[in-house]
PQR file with spaces between the fields and no chain letter, atoms N, CA, C, O and H, PARSE charges and radii, in Angstrom:
ATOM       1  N    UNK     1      44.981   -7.946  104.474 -0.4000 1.5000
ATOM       2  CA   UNK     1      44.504   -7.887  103.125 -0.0000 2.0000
ATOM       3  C    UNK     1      43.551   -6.699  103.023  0.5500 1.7000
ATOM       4  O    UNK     1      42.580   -6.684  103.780 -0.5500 1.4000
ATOM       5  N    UNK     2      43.725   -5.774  102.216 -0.4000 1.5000
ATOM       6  CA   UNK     2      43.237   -4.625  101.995 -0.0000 2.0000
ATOM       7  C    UNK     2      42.819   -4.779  100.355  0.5500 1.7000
ATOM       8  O    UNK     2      43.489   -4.753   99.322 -0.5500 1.4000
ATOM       9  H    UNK     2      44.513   -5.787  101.601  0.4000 1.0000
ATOM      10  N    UNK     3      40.900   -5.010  100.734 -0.4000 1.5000
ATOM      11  CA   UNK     3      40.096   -4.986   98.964 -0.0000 2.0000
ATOM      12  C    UNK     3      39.170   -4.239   99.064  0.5500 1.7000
ATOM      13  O    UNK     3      38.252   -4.210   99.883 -0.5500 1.4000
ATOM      14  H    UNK     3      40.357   -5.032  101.573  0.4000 1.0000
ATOM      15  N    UNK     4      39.571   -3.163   97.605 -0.4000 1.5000
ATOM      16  CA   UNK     4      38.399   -1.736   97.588 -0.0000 2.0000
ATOM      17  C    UNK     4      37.895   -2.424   96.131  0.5500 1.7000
ATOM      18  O    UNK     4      38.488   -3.028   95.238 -0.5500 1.4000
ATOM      19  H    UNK     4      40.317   -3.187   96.940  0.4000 1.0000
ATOM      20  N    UNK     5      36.383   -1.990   96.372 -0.4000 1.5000
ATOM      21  CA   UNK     5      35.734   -2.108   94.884 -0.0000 2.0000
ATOM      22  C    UNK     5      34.702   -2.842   94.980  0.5500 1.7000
ATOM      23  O    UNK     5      34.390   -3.405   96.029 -0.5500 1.4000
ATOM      24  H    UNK     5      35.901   -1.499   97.098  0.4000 1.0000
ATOM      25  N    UNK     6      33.785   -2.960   93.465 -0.4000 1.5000
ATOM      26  CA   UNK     6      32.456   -3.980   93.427 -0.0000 2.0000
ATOM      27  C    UNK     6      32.958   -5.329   94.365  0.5500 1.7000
ATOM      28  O    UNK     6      34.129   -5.574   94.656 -0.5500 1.4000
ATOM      29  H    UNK     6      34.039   -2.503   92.612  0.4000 1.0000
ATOM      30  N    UNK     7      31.838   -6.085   94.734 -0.4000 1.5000
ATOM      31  CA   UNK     7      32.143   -7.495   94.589 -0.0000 2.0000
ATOM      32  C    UNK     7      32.798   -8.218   93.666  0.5500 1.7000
ATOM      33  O    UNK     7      33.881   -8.769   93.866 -0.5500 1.4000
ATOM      34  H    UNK     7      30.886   -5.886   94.498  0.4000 1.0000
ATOM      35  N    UNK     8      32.030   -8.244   92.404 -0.4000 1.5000
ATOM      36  CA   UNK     8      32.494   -8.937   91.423 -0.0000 2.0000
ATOM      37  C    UNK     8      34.117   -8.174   91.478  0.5500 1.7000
ATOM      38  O    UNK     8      35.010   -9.012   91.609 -0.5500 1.4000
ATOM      39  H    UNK     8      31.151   -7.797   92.241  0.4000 1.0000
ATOM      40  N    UNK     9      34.542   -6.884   91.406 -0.4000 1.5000
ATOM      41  CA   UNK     9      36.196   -7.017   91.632 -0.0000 2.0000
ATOM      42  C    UNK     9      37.293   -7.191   92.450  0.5500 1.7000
ATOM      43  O    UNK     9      38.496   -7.045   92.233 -0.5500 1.4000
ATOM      44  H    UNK     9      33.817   -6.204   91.300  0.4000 1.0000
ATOM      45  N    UNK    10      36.706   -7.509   93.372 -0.4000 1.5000
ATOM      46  CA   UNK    10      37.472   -8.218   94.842 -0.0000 2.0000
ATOM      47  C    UNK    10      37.459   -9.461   94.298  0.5500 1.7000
ATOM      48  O    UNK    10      38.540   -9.841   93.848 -0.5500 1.4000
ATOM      49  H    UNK    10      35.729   -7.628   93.548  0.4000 1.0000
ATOM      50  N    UNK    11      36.576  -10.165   94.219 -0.4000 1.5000
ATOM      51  CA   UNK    11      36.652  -12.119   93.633 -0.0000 2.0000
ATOM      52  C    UNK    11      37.616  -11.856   92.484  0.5500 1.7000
ATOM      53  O    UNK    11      38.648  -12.494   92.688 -0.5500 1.4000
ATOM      54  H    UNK    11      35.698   -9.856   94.584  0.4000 1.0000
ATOM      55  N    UNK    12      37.666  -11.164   91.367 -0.4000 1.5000
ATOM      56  CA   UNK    12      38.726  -11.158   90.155 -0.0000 2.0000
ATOM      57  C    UNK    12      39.890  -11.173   90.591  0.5500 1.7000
ATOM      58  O    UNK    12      40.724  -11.915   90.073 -0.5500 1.4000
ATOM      59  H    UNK    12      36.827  -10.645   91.202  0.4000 1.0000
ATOM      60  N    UNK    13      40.402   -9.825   92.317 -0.4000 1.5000
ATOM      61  CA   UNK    13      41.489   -9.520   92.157 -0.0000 2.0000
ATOM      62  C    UNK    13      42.331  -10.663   93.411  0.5500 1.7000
ATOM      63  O    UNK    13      43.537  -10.822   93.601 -0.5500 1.4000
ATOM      64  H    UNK    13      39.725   -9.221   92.738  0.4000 1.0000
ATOM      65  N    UNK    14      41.138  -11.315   94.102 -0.4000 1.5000
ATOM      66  CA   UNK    14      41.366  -12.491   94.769 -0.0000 2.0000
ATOM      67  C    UNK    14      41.887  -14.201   94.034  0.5500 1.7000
ATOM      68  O    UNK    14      42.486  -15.109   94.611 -0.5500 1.4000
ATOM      69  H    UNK    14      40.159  -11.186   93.948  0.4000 1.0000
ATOM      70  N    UNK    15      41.394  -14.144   92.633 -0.4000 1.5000
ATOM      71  CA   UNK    15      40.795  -15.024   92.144 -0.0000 2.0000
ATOM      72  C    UNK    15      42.841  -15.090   91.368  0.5500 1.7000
ATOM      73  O    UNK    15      43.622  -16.042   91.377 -0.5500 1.4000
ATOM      74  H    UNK    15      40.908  -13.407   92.164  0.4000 1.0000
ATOM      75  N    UNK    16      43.005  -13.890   90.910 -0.4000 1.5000
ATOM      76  CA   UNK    16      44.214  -13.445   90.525 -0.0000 2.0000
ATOM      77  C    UNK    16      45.518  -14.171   90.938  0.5500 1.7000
ATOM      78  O    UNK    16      46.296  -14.908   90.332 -0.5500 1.4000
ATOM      79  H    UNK    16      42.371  -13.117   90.904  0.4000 1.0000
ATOM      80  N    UNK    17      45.453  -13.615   92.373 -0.4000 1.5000
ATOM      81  CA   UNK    17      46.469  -14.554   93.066 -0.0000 2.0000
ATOM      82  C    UNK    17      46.320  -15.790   93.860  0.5500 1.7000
ATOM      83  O    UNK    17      47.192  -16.467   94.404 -0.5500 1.4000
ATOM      84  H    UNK    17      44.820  -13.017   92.865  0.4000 1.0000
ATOM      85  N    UNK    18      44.974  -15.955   93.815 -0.4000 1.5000
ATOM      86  CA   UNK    18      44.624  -17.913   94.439 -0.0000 2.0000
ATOM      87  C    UNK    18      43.467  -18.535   93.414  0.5500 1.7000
ATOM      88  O    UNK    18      42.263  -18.787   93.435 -0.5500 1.4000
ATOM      89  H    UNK    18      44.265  -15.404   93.373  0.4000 1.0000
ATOM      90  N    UNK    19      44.677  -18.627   92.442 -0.4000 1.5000
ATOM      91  CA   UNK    19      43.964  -19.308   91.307 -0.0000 2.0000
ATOM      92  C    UNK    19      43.060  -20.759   91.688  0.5500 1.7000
ATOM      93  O    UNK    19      42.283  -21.097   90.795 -0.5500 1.4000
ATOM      94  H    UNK    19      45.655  -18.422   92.425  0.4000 1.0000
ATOM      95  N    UNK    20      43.085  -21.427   92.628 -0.4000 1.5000
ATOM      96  CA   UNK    20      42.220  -22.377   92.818 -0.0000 2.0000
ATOM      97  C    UNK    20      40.893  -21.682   93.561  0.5500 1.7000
ATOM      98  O    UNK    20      39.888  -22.118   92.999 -0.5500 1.4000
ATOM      99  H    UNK    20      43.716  -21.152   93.353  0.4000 1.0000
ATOM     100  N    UNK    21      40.690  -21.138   94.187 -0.4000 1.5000
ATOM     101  CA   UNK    21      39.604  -20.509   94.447 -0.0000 2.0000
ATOM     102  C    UNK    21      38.129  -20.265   93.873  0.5500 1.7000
ATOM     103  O    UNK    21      37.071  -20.232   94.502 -0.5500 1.4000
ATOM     104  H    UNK    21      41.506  -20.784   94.643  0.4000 1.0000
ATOM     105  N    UNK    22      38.372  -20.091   92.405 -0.4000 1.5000
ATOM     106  CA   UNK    22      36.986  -20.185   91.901 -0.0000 2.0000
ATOM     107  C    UNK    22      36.263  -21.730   92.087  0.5500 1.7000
ATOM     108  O    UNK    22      35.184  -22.006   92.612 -0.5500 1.4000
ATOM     109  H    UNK    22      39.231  -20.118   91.894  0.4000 1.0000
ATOM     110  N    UNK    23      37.148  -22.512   91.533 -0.4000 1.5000
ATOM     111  CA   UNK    23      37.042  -23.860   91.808 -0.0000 2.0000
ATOM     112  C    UNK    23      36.528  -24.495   92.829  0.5500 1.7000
ATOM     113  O    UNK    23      35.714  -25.418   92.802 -0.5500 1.4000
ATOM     114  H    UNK    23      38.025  -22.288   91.107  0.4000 1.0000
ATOM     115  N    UNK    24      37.160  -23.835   94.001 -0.4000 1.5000
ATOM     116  CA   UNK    24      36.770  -24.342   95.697 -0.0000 2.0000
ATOM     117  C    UNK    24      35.147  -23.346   95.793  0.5500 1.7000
ATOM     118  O    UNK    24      34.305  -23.595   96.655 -0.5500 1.4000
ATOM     119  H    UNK    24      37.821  -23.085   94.023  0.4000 1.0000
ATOM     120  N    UNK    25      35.020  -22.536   95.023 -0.4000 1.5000
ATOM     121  CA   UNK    25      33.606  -22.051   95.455 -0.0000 2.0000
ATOM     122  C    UNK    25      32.717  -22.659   94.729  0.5500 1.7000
ATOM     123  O    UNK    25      31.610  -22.860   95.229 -0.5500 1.4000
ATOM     124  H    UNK    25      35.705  -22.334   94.323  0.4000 1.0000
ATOM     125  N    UNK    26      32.963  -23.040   93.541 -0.4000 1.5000
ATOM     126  CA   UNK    26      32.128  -23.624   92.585 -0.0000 2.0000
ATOM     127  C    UNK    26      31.879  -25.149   93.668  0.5500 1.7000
ATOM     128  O    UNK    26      30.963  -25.232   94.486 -0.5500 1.4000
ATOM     129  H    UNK    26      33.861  -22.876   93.134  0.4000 1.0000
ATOM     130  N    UNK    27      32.739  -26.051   93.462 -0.4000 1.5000
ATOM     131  CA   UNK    27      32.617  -27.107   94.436 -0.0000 2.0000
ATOM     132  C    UNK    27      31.963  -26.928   96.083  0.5500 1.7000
ATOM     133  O    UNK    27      31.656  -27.966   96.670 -0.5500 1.4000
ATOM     134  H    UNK    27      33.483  -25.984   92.797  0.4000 1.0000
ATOM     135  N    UNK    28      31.788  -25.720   96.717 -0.4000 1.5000
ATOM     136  CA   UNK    28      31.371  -26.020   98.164 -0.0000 2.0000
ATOM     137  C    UNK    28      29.443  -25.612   97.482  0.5500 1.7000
ATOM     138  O    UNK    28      28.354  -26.026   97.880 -0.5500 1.4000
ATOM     139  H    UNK    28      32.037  -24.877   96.240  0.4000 1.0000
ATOM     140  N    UNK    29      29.748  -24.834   96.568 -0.4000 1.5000
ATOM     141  CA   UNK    29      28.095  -24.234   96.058 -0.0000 2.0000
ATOM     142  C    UNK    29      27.462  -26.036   95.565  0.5500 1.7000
ATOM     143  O    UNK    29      26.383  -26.385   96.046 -0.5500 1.4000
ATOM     144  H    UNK    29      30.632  -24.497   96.244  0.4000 1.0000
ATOM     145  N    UNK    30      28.073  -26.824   94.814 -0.4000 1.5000
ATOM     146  CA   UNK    30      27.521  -28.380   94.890 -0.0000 2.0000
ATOM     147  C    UNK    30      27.073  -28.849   95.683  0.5500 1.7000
ATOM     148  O    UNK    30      26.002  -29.454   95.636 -0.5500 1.4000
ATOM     149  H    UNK    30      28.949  -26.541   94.424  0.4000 1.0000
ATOM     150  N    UNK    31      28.191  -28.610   97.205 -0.4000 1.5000
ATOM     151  CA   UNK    31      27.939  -29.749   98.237 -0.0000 2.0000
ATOM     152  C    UNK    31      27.235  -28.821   99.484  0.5500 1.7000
ATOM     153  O    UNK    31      26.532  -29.450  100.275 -0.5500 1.4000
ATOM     154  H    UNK    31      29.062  -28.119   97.243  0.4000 1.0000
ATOM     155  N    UNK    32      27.394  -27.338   99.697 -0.4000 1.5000
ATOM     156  CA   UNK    32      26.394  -26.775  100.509 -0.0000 2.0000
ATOM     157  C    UNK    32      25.298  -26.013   99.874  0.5500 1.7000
ATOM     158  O    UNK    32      25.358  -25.170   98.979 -0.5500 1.4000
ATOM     159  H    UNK    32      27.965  -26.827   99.054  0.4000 1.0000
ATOM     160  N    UNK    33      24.318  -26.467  100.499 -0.4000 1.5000
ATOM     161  CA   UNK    33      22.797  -25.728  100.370 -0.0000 2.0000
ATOM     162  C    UNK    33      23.101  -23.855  100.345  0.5500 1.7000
ATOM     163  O    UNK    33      24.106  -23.315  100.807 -0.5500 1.4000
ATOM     164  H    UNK    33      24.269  -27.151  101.226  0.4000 1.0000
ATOM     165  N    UNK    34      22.066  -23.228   99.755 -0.4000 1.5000
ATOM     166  CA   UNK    34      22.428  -22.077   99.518 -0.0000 2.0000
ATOM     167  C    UNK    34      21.646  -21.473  100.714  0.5500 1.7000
ATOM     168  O    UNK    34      20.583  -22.044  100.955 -0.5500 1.4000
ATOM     169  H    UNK    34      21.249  -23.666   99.380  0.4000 1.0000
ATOM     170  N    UNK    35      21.974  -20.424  101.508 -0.4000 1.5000
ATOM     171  CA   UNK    35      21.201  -19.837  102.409 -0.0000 2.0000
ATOM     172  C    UNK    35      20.957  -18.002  102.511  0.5500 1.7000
ATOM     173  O    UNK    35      21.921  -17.247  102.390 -0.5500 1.4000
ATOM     174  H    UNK    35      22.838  -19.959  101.312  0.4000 1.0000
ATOM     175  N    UNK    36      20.092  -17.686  102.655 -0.4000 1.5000
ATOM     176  CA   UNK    36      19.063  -16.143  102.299 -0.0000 2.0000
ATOM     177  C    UNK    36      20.451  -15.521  103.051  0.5500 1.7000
ATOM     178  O    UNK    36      21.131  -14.608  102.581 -0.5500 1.4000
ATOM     179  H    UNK    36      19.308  -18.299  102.754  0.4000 1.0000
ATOM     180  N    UNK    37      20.710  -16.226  104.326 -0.4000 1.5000
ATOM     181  CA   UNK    37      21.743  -15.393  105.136 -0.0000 2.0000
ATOM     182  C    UNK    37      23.120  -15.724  105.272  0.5500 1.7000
ATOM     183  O    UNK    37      23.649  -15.734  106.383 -0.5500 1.4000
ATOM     184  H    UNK    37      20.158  -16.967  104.707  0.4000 1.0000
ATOM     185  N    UNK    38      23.711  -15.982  104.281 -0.4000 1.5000
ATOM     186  CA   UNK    38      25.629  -16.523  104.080 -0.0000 2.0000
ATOM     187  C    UNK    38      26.375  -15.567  103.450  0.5500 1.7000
ATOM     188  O    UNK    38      25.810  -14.821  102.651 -0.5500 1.4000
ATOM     189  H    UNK    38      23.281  -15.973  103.378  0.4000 1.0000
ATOM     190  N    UNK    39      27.569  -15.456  103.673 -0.4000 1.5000
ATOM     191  CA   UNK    39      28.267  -14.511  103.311 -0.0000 2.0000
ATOM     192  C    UNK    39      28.155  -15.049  101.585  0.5500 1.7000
ATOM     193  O    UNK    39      27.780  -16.026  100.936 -0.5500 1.4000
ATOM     194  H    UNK    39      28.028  -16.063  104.323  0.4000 1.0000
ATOM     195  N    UNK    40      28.742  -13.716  101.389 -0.4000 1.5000
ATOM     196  CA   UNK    40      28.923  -13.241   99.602 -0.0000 2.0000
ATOM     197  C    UNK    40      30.105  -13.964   99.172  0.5500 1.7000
ATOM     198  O    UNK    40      31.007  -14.285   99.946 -0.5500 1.4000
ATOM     199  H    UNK    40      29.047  -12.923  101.916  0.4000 1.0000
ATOM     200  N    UNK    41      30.086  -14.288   97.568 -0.4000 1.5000
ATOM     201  CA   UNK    41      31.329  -14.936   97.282 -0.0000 2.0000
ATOM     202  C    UNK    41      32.159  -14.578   97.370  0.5500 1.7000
ATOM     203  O    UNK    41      33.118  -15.351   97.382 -0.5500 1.4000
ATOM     204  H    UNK    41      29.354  -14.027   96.940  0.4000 1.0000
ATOM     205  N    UNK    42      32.387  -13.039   97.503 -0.4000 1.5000
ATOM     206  CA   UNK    42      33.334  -12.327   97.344 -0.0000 2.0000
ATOM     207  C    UNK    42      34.190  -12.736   98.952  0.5500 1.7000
ATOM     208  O    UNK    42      35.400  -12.898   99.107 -0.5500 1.4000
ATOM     209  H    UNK    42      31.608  -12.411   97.493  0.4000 1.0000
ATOM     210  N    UNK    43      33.239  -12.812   99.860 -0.4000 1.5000
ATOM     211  CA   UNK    43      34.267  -12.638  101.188 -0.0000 2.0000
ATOM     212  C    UNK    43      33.891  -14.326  101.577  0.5500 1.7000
ATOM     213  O    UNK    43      33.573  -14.338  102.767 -0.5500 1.4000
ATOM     214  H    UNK    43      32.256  -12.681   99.733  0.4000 1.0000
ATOM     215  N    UNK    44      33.853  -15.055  101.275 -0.4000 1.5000
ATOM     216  CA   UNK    44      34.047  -16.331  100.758 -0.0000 2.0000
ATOM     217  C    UNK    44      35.555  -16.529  100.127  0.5500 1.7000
ATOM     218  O    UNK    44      36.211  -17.478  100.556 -0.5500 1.4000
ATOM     219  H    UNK    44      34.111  -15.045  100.309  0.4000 1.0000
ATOM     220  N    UNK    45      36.002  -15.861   99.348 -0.4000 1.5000
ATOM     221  CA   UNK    45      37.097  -16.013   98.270 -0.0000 2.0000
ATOM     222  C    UNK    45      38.016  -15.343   99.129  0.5500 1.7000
ATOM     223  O    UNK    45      39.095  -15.904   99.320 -0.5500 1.4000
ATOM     224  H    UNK    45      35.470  -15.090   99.000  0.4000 1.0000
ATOM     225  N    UNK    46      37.741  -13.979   99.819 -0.4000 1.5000
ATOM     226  CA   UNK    46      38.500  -13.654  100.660 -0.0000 2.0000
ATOM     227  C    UNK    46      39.162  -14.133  101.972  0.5500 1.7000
ATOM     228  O    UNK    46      40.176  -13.640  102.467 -0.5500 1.4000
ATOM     229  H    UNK    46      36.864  -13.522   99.663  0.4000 1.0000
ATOM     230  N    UNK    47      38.358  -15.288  102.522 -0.4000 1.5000
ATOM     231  CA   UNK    47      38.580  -16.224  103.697 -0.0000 2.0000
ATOM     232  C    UNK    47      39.834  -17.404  103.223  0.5500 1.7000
ATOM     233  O    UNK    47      40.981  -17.610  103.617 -0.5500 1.4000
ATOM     234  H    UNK    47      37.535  -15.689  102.121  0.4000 1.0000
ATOM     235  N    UNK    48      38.699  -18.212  101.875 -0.4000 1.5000
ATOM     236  CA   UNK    48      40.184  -19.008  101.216 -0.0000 2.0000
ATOM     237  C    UNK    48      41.583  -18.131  101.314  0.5500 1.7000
ATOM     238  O    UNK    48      42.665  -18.547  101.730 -0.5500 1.4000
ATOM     239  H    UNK    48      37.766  -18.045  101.555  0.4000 1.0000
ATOM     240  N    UNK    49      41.314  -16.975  100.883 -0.4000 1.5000
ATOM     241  CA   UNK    49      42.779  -16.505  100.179 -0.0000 2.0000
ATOM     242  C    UNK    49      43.703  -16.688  102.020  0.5500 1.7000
ATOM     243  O    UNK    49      44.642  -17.426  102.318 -0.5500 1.4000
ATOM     244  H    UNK    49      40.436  -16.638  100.545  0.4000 1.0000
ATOM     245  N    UNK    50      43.057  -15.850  102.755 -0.4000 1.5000
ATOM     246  CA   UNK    50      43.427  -16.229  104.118 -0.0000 2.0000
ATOM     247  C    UNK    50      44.046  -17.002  104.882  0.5500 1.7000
ATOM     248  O    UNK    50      45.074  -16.788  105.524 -0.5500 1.4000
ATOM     249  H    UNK    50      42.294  -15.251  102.513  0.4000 1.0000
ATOM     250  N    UNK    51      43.112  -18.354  104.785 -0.4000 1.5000
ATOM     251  CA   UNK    51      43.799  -19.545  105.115 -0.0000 2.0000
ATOM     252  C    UNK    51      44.283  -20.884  104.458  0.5500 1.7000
ATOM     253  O    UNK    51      44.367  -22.058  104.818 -0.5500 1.4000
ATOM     254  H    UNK    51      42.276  -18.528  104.264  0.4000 1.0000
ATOM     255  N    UNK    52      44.650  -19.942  102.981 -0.4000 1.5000
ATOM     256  CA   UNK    52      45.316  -20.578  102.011 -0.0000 2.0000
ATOM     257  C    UNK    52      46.914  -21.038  102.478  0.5500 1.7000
ATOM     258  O    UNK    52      47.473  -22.074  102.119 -0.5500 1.4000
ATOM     259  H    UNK    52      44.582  -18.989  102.688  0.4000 1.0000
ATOM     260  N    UNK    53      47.349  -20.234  103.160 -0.4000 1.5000
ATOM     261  CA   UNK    53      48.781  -20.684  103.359 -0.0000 2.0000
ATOM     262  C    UNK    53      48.912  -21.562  104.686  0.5500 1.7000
ATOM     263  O    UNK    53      49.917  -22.210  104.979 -0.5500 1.4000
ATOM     264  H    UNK    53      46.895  -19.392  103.452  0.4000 1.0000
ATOM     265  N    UNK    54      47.879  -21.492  105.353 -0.4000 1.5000
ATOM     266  CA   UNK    54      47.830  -22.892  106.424 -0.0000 2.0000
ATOM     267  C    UNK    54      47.441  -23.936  106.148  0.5500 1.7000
ATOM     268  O    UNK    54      47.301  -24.632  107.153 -0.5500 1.4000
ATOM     269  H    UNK    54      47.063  -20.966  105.115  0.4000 1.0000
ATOM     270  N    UNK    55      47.005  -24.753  104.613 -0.4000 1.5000
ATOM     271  CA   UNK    55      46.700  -25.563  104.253 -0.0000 2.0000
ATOM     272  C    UNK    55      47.205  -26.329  104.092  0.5500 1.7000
ATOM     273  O    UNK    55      47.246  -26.673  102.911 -0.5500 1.4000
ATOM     274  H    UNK    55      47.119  -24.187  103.797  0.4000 1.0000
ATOM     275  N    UNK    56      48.087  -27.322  105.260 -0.4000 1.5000
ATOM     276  CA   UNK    56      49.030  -28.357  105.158 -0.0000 2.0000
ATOM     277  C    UNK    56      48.578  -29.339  106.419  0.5500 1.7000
ATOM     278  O    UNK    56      47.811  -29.168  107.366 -0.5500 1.4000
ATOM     279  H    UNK    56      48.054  -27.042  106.219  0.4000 1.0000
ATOM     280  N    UNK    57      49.306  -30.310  106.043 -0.4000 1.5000
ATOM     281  CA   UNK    57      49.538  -31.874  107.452 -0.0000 2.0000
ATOM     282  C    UNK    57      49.136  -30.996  108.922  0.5500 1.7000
ATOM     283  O    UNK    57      49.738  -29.944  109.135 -0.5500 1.4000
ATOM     284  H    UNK    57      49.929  -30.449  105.274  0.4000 1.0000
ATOM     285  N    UNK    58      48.509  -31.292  109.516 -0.4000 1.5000
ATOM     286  CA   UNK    58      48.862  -30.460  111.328 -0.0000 2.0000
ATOM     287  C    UNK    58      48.291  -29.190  111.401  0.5500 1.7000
ATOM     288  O    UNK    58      48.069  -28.684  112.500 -0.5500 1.4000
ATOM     289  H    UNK    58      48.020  -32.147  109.342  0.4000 1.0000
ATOM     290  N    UNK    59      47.965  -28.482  110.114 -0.4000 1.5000
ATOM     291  CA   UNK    59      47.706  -27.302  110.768 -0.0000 2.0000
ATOM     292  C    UNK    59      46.251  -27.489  111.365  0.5500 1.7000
ATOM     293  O    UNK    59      45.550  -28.495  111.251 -0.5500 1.4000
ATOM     294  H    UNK    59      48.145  -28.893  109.221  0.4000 1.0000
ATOM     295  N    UNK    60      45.867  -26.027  112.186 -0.4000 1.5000
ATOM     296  CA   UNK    60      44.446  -26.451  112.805 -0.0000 2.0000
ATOM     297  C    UNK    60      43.924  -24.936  112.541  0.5500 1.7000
ATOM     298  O    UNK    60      44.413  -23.919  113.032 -0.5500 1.4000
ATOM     299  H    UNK    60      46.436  -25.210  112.279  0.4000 1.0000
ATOM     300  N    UNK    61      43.143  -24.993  111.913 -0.4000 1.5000
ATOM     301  CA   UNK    61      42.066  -23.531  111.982 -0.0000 2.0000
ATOM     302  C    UNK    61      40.454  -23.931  112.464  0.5500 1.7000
ATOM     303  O    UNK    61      39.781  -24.861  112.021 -0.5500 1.4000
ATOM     304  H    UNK    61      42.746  -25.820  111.514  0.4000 1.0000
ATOM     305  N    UNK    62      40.084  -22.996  113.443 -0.4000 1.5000
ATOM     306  CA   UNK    62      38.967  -23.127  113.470 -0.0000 2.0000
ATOM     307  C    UNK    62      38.153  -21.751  113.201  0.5500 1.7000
ATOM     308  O    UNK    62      38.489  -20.567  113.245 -0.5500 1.4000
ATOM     309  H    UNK    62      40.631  -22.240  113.803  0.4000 1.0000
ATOM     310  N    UNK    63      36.762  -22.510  112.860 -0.4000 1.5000
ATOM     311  CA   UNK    63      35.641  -21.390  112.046 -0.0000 2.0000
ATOM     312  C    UNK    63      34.989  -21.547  112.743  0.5500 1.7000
ATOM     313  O    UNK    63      35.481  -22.353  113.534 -0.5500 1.4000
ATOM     314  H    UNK    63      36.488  -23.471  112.824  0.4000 1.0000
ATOM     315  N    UNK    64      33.744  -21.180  113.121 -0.4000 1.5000
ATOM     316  CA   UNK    64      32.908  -20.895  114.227 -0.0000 2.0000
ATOM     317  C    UNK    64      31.717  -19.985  113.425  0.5500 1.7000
ATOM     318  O    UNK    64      31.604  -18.779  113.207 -0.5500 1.4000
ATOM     319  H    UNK    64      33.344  -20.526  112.479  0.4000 1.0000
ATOM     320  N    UNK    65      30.616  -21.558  112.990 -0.4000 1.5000
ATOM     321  CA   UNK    65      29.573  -20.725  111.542 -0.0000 2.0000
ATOM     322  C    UNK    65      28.561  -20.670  112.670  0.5500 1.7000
ATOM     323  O    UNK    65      28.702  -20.761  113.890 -0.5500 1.4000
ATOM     324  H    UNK    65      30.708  -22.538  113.167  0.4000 1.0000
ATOM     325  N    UNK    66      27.362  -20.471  111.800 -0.4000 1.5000
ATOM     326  CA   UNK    66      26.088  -20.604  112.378 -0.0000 2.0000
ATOM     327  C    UNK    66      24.978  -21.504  111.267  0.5500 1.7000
ATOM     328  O    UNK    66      23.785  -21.626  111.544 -0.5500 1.4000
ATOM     329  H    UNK    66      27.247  -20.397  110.809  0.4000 1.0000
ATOM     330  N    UNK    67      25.656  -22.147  109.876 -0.4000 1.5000
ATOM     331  CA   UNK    67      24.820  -22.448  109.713 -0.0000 2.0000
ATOM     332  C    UNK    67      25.468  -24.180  109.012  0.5500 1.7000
ATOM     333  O    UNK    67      25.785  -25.212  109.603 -0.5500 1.4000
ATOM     334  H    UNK    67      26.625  -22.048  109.651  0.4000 1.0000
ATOM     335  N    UNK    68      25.447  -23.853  107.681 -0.4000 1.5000
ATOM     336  CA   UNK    68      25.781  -25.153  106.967 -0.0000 2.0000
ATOM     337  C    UNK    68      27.166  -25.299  106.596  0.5500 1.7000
ATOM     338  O    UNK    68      27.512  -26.441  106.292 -0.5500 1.4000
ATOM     339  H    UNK    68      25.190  -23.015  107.200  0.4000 1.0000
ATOM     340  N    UNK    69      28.212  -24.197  106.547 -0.4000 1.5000
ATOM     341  CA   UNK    69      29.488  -24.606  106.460 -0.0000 2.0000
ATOM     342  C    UNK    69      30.285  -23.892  105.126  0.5500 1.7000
ATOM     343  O    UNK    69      31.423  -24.129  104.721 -0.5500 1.4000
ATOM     344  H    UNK    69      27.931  -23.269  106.794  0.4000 1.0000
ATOM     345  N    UNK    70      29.323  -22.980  104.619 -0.4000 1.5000
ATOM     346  CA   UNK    70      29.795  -22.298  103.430 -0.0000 2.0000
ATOM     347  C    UNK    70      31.145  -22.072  103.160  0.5500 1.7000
ATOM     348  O    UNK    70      31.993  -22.533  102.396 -0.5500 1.4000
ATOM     349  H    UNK    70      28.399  -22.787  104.948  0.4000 1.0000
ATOM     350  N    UNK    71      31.034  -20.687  104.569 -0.4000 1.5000
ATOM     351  CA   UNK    71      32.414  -20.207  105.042 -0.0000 2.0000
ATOM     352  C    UNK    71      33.511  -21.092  105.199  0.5500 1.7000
ATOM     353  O    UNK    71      34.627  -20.606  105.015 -0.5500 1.4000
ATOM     354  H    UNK    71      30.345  -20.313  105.189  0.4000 1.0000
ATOM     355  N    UNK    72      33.430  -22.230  105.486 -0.4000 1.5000
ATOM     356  CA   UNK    72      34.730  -23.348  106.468 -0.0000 2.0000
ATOM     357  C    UNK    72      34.930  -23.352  105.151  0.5500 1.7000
ATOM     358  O    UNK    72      35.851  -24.010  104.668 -0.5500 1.4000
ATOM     359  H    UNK    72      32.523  -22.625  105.636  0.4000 1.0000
């Protein structure tokens, strides 16, 4: 995945083709605490888009954070 531009236009052009995504950020910003040092929404939105297509029965991804779980 190759994204040039602001933040705010990487999340638009992410947001574009994994239309559930805003949604899943809005919902993890509810249930995780916000932290000084977590990645940006933008590469947040970029991770979903990622392991959007392994999102079934069996699959296994692992994340490997350091803090509250933003990223996962």
């Amino acid at each position: 995945m190759n994204l040039y531009g602001k933040p705010h236009e990487i999340l638009h052009i992410i947001a574009g083709t994994n239309p559930g995504v805003i949604e899943a950020l809005r919902s993890v910003r509810t249930n995780v605490p916000s932290l000084k040092r977590e990645i940006a929404s933008f590469q947040a939105a970029a991770l979903y888009a990622l392991v959007r297509p392994y999102n079934f029965a069996g699959a296994a991804i692992l994340e490997i954070g350091t803090a509250w779980g933003y990223s996962a």
